[in-house]
C-alpha positions as CSV (number, residue, x, y, z in Angstrom):
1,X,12.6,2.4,11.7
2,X,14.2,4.5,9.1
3,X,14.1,8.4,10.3
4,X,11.0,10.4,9.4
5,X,12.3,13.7,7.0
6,X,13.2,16.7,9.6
7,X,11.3,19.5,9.8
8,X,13.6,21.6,8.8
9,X,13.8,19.5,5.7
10,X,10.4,19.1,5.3
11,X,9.6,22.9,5.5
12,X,13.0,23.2,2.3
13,X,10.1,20.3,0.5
14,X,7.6,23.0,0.4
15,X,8.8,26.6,0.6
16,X,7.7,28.4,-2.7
17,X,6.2,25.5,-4.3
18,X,3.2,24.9,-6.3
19,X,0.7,23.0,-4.9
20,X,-3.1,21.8,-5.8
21,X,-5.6,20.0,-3.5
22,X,-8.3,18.7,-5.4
23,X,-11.4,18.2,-2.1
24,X,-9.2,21.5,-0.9
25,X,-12.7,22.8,0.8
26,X,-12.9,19.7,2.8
27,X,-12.0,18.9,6.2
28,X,-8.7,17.0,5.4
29,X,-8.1,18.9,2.5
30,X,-8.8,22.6,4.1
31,X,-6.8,21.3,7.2
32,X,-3.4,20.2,4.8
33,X,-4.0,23.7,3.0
34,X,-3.5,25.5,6.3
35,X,0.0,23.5,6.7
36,X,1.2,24.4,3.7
37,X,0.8,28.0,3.9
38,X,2.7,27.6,6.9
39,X,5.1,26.5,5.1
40,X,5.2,29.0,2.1
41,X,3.9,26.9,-0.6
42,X,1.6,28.9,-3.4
43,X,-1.5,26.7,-2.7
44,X,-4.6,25.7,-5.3
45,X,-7.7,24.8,-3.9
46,X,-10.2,23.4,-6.2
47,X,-13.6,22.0,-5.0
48,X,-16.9,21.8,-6.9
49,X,-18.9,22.6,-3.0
50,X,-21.2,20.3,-3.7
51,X,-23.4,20.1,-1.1
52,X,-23.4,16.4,-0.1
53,X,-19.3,16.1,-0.6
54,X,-18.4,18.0,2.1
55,X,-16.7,21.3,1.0
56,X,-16.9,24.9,3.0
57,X,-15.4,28.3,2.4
58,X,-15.8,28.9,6.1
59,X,-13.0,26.1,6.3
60,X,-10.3,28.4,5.2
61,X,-11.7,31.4,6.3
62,X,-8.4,32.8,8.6
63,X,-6.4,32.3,5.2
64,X,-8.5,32.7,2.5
65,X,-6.5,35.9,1.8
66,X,-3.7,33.2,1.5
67,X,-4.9,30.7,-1.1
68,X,-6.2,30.2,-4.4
69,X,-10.0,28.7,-4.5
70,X,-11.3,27.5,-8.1
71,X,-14.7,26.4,-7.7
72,X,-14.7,23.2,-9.8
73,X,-16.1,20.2,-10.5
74,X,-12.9,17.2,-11.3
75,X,-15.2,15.5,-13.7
76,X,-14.7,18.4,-15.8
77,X,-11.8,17.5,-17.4
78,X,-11.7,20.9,-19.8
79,X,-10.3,22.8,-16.5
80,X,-7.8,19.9,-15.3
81,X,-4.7,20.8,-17.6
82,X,-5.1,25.0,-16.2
83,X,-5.3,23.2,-12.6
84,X,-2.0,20.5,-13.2
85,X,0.2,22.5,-15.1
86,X,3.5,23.6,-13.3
87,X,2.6,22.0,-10.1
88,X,5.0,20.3,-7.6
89,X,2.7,18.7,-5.9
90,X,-1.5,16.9,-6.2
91,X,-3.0,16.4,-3.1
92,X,-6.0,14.7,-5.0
93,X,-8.5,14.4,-1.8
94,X,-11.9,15.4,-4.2
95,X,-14.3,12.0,-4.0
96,X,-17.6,10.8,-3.4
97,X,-17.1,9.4,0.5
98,X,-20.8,8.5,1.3
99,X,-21.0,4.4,1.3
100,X,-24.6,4.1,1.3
101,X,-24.5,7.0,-1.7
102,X,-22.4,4.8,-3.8
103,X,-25.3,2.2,-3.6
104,X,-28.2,4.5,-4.3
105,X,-26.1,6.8,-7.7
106,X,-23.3,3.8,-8.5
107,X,-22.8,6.0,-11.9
108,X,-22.3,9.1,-10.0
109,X,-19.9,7.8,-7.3
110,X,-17.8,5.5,-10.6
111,X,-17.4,9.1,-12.2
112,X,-16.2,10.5,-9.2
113,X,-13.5,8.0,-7.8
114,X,-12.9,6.0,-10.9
115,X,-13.4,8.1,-14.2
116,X,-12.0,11.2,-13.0
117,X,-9.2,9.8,-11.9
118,X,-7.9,8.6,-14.7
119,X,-8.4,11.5,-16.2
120,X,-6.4,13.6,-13.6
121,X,-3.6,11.1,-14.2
122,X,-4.0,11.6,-18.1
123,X,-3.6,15.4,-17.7
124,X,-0.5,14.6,-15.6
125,X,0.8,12.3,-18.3
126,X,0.1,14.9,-21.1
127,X,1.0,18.1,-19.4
128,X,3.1,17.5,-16.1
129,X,4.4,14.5,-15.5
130,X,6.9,15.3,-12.8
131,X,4.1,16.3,-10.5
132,X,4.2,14.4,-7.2
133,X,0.3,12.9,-6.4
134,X,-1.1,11.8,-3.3
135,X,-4.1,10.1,-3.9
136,X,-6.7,9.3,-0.9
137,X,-7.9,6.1,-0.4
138,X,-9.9,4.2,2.4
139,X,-9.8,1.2,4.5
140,X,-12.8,0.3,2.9
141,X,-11.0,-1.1,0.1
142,X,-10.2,-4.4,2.4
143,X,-14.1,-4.9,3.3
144,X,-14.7,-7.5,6.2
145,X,-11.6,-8.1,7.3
146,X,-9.6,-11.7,7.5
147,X,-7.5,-10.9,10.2
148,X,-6.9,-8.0,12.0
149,X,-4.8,-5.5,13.0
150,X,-5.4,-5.3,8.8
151,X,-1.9,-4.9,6.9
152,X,-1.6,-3.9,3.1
153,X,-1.2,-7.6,1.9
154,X,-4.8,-8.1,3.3
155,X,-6.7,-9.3,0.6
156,X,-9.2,-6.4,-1.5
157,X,-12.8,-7.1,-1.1
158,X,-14.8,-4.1,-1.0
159,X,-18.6,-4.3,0.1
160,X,-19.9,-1.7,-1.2
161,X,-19.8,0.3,-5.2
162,X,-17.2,3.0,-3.3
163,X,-14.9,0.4,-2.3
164,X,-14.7,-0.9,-5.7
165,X,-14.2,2.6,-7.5
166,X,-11.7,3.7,-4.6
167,X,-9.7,0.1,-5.7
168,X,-9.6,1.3,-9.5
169,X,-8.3,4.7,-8.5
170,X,-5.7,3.1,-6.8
171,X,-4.6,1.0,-8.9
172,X,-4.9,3.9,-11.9
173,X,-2.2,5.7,-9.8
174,X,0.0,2.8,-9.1
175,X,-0.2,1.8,-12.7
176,X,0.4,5.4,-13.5
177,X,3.6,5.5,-11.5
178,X,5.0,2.3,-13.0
179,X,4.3,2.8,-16.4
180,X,4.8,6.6,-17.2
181,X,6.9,7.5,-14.5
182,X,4.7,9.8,-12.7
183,X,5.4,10.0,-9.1
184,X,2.5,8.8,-7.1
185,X,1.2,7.0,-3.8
186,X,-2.0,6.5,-2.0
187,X,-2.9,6.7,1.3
188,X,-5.8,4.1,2.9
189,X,-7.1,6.3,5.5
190,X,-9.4,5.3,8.6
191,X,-11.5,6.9,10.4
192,X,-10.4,10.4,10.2
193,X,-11.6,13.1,12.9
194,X,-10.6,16.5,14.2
195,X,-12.0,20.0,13.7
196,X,-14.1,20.9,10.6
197,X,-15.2,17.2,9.6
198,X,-18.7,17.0,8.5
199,X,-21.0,17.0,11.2
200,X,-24.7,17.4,9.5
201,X,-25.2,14.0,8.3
202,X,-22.9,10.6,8.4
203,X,-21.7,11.1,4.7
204,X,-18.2,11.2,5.8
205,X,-18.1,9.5,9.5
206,X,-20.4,8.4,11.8
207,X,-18.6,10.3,14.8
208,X,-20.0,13.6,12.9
209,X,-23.4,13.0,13.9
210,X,-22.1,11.6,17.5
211,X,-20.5,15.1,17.8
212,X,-23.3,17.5,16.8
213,X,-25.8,15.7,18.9
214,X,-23.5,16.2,22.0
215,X,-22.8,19.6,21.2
216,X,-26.6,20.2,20.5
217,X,-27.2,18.7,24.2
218,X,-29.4,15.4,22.1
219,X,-28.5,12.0,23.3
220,X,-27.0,10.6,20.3
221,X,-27.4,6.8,18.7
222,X,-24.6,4.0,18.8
223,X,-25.7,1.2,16.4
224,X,-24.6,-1.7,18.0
225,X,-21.6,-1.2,20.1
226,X,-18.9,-3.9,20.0
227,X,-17.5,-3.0,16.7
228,X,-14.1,-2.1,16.8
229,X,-12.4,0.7,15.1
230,X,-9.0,3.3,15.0
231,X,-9.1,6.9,14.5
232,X,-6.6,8.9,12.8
233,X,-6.6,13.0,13.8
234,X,-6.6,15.0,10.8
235,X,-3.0,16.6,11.9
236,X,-1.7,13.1,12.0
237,X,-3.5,12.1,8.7
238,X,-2.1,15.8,7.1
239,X,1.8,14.6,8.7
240,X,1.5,11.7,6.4
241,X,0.5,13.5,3.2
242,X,3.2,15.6,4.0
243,X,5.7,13.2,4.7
244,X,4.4,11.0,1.3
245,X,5.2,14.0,-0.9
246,X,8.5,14.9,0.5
247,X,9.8,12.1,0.3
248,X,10.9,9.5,-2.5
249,X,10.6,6.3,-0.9
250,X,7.0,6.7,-1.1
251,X,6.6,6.5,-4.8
252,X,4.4,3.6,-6.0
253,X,3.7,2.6,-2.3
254,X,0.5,1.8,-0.9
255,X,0.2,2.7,2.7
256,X,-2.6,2.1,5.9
257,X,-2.7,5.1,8.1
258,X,-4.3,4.0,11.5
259,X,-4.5,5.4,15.4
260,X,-3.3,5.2,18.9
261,X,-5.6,3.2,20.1
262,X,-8.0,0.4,18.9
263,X,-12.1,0.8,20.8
264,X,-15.2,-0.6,20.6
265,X,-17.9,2.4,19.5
266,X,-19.9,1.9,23.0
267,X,-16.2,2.3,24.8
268,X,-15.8,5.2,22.4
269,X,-19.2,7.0,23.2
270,X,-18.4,6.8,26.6
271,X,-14.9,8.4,26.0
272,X,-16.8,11.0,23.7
273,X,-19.3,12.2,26.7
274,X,-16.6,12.6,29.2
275,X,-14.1,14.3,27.6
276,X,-17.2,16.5,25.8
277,X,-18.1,17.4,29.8
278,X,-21.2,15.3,29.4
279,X,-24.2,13.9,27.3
280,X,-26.0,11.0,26.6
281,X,-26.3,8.1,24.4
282,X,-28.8,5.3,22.9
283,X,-27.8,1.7,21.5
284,X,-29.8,0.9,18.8
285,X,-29.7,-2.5,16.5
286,X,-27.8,-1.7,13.1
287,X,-30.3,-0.8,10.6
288,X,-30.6,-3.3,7.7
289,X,-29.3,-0.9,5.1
290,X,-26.1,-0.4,6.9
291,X,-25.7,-3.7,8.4
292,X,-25.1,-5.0,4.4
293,X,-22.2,-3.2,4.3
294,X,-20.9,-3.0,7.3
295,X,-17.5,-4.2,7.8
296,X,-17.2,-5.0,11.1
297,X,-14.3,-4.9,13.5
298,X,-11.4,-3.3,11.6
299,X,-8.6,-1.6,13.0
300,X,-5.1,-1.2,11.0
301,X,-1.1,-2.3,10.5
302,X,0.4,1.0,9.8
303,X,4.2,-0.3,10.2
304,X,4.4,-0.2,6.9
305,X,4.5,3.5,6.9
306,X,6.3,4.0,10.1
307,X,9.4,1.9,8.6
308,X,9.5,3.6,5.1
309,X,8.5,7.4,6.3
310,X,9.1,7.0,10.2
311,X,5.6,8.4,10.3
312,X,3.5,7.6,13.8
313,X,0.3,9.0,15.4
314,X,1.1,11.6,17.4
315,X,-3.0,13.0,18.5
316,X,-4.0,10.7,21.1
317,X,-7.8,9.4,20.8
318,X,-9.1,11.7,23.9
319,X,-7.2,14.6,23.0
320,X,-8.3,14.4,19.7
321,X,-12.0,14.1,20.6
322,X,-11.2,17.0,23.1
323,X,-10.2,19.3,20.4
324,X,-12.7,18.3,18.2
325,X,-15.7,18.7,20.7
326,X,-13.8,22.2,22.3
327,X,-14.4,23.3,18.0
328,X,-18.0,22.8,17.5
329,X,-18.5,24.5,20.8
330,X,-17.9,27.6,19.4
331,X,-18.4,27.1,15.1
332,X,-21.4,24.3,15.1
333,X,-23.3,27.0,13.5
334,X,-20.9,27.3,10.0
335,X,-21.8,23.5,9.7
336,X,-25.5,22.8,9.5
């Protein structure tokens, strides 16, 4: 495994540097904000708070003092060159996440996570082409899996109009990287949990719902059970953005980001209720919308990372449900 950049080193990456998070009001996005402040980096956030993407000011409200918010839609493309120029670094995180959304408004989710990024990437080429991008993906890019644990040479078969968007932008930043020189990689993220993910309605991850119910003291529903899945914390997923930016060997790679543990979703309900102190849970059959594109069992190879960037999960599943629960304890309220 080569040696993951020191901290020391990494900190050097980031101190008084310029960087943008498009999604920056999210949960992973808020959460990589917060790290870089640490670090002294100048930090953009820009965010259109739509209401069904996710977005909230209360996420960055211990360093809102701290941060630059721009309100802002990335589909309008008049405000991306003020947004890209003189950056070091694009955390692009800003997409449509909701699978069952991308069936019901395909045009809204292709404008999203396909049109828009290309012209992000354009504004880069035309304006800042040094700029290092990070561009979040998802698993869901691999749809039912072949084989599993699911490595990057896994053939791409989305199920679902988000997949195949989330594919293009891809492969718009690959291309971007190979052709014009601009720096850039991508992340396929799983299941990503940890304080401030959505929690009113499944748009981002099931486990939302799972939490609000328990925290509520409402049994919650498990739709079917056996699945299998991994879970990334959102420290973990923020270490790799990190580690992608700072440093080079990253560029025009495509990398899985996974967990410490693979579980079935009635092993992981039962983990959820006793590290929450308690609660209870339903099975019910999968409902026919979701069953169509469901994926299945689908838990990831992330060697690939962990050889180029030495980066590992670090969160363990409990303790990251711990933290997560011990959080909506005390904000559930900013959330609803």
């Amino acid at each position: 495994m080569s040696p993951v950049v020191s901290s020391d080193t990494m900190d050097a990456c980031f101190v008084g540097k310029r960087a943008v998070i498009t999604g920056g009001l999210g949960f992973i996005g808020s959460t990589l904000a917060r790290r870089l402040v640490q670090m002294g980096s100048e930090v953009l956030l820009v965010d259109s708070l739509i209401p069904e993407y996710g977005g909230n000011l209360h996420n960055v409200a211990d360093i809102r003092d701290r941060v630059e918010i721009n309100i802002s839609d990335v589909r309008d493309t008049h405000c991306l060159r003020h947004f890209l120029s003189g950056r070091d670094y694009l955390f692009n995180l800003a997409g449509q996440t909701s699978h069952l959304d991308s069936m019901s408004n395909p045009f809204a989710d292709l404008d999203i996570n396909s049109r828009a990024q290309l012209a992000i990437l354009e504004t880069c080429r035309e304006h800042n082409s040094d700029i290092k991008v990070i561009f979040a993906s998802t698993r869901q890019v691999y749809g039912r899996p072949d084989y599993l644990p699911v490595d990057e040479k896994h053939p791409i078969r989305p199920v679902d109009v988000n997949g195949i968007n989330k594919v293009a932008g891809e492969w718009y930043h690959t291309l971007y990287n190979e052709v014009y020189g601009i720096p850039a990689c991508v992340l396929r993220l799983t299941n990503t949990i940890g304080p401030r993910m959505r929690v009113k309605d499944a748009r981002q991850t099931f486990l939302g719902i799972w939490v609000r119910h328990l925290v509520e003291g409402n049994p919650f529903e498990v739709w079917g059970g056996d699945q299998l899945r991994d879970f990334t914390f959102v420290d973990d997923a923020v270490d790799a953005f990190l580690a992608c930016a700072a440093d080079d060997r990253s560029r025009g790679r495509i990398y899985n980001l996974g967990g410490d543990a693979v579980i079935s979703l009635h092993d992981l309900a039962e983990l959820l209720v006793r590290v929450g102190g308690g609660g209870e849970f339903v099975t019910r059959e999968f409902p026919e919308e979701r069953k169509r594109i469901d994926i299945g069992d689908y838990y990831s190879d992330f060697s690939l990372i962990q050889s180029d960037l030495g980066w590992t999960p670090r969160v363990t599943l409990s303790e990251g449900l711990k933290q997560t629960v011990a959080f909506y304890r005390q904000e559930l309220r900013h959330y609803l």
